[in-house]
C-alpha positions as a Markdown table, in Angstrom:
| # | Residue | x | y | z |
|---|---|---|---|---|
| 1 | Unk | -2.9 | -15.8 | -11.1 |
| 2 | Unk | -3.3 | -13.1 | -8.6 |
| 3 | Unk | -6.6 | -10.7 | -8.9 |
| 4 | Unk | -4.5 | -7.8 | -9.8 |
| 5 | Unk | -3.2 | -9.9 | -13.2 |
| 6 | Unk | -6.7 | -10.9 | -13.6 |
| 7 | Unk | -8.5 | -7.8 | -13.6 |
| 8 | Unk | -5.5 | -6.4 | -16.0 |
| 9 | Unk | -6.5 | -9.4 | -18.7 |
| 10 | Unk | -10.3 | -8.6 | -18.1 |
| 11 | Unk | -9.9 | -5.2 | -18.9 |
| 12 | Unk | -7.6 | -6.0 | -22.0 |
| 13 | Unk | -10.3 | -8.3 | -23.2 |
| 14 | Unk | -13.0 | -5.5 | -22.7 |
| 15 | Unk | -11.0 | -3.2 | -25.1 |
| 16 | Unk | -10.3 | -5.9 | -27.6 |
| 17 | Unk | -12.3 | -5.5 | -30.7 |
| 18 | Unk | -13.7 | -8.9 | -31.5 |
| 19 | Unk | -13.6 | -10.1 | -35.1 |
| 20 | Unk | -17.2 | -10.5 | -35.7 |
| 21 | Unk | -18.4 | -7.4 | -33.6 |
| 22 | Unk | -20.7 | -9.7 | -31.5 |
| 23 | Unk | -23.0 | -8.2 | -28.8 |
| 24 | Unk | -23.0 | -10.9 | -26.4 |
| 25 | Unk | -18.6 | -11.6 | -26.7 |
| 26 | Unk | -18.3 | -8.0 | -25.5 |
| 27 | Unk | -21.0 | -8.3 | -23.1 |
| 28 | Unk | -19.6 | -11.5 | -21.9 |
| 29 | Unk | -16.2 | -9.3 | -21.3 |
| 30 | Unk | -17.7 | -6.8 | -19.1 |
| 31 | Unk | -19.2 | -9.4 | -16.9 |
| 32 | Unk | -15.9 | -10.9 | -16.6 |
| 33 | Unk | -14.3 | -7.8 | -16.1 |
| 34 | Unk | -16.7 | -6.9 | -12.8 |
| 35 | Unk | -16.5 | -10.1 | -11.6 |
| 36 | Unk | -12.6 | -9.4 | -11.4 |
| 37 | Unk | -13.3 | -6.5 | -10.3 |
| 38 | Unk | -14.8 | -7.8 | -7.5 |
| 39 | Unk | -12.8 | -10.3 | -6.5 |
| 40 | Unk | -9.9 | -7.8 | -6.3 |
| 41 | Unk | -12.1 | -5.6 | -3.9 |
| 42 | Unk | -12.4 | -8.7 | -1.7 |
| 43 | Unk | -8.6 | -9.3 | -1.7 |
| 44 | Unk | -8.6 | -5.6 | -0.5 |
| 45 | Unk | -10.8 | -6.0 | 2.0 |
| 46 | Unk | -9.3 | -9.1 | 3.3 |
| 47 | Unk | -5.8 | -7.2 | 3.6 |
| 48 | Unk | -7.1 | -4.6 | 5.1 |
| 49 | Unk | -9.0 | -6.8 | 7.8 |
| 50 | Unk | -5.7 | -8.7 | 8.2 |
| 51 | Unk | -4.0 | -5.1 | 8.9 |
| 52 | Unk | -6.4 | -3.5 | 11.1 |
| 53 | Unk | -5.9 | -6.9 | 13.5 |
| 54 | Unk | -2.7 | -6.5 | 14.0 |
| 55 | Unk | -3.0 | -4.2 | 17.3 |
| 56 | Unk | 0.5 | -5.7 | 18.3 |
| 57 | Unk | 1.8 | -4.3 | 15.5 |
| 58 | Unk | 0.4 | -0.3 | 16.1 |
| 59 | Unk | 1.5 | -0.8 | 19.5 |
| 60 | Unk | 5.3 | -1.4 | 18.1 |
| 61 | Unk | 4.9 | 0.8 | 15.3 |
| 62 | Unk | 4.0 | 3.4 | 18.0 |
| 63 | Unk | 6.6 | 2.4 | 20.6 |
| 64 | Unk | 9.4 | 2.2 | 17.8 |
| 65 | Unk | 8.0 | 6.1 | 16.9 |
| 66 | Unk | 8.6 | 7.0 | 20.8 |
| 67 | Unk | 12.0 | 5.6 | 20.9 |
| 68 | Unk | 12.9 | 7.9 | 17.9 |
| 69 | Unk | 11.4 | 10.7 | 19.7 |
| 70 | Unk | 13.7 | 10.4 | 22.5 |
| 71 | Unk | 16.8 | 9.7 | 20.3 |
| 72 | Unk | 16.1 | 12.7 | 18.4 |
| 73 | Unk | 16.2 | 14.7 | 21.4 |
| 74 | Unk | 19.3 | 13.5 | 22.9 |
| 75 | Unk | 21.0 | 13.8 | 19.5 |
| 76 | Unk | 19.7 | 17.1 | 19.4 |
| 77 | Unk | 21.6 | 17.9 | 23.0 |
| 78 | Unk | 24.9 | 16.6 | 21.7 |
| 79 | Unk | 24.6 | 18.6 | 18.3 |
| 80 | Unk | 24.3 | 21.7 | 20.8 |
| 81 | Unk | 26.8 | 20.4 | 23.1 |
| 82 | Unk | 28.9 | 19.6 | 20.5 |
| 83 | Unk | 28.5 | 23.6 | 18.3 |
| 84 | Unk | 29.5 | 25.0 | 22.3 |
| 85 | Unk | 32.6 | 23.1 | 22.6 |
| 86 | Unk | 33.9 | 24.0 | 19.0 |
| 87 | Unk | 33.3 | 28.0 | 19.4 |
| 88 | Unk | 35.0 | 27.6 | 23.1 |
| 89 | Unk | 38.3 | 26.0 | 21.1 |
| 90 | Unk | 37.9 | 28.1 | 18.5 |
């Protein structure tokens, strides 16, 4: 079960009313609850960690972004190269 699921069934357990209205069931729930909660913030953390490593990938990300740049600007001269030819056979 993944810590997203588990928080979710934490939390529905917190706002469960227990059939006897016992103190320690519903206190027991909210210490299960953090403790998912927790555990999700690690997963978190450990994606993001996993992310920010990836140097390689800003470097293509930002390469990729240059490439565009350039391709938009070329398109852009054959859009206007293009509108100047149509008004010249209009």
């Amino acid at each position: 079960m993944n810590p997203v699921d588990k928080l979710q069934e934490a939390f529905n357990a917190c706002l469960a009313i227990p059939a006897d209205d016992s103190r320690p069931s519903a206190e027991q729930n909210i210490a299960r609850f953090i403790e998912a909660a927790r555990k999700l913030e690690v997963f978190f953390l450990q994606k993001q960690l996993l992310l920010s490593d990836s140097s390689d990938g800003n470097e293509d990300i930002s390469r990729l972004k240059a490439r565009l740049r350039s391709r938009e600007t070329v398109l852009n001269k054959y859009t206007e190269k293009l509108a100047d030819w149509k008004r010249i056979l209009e």
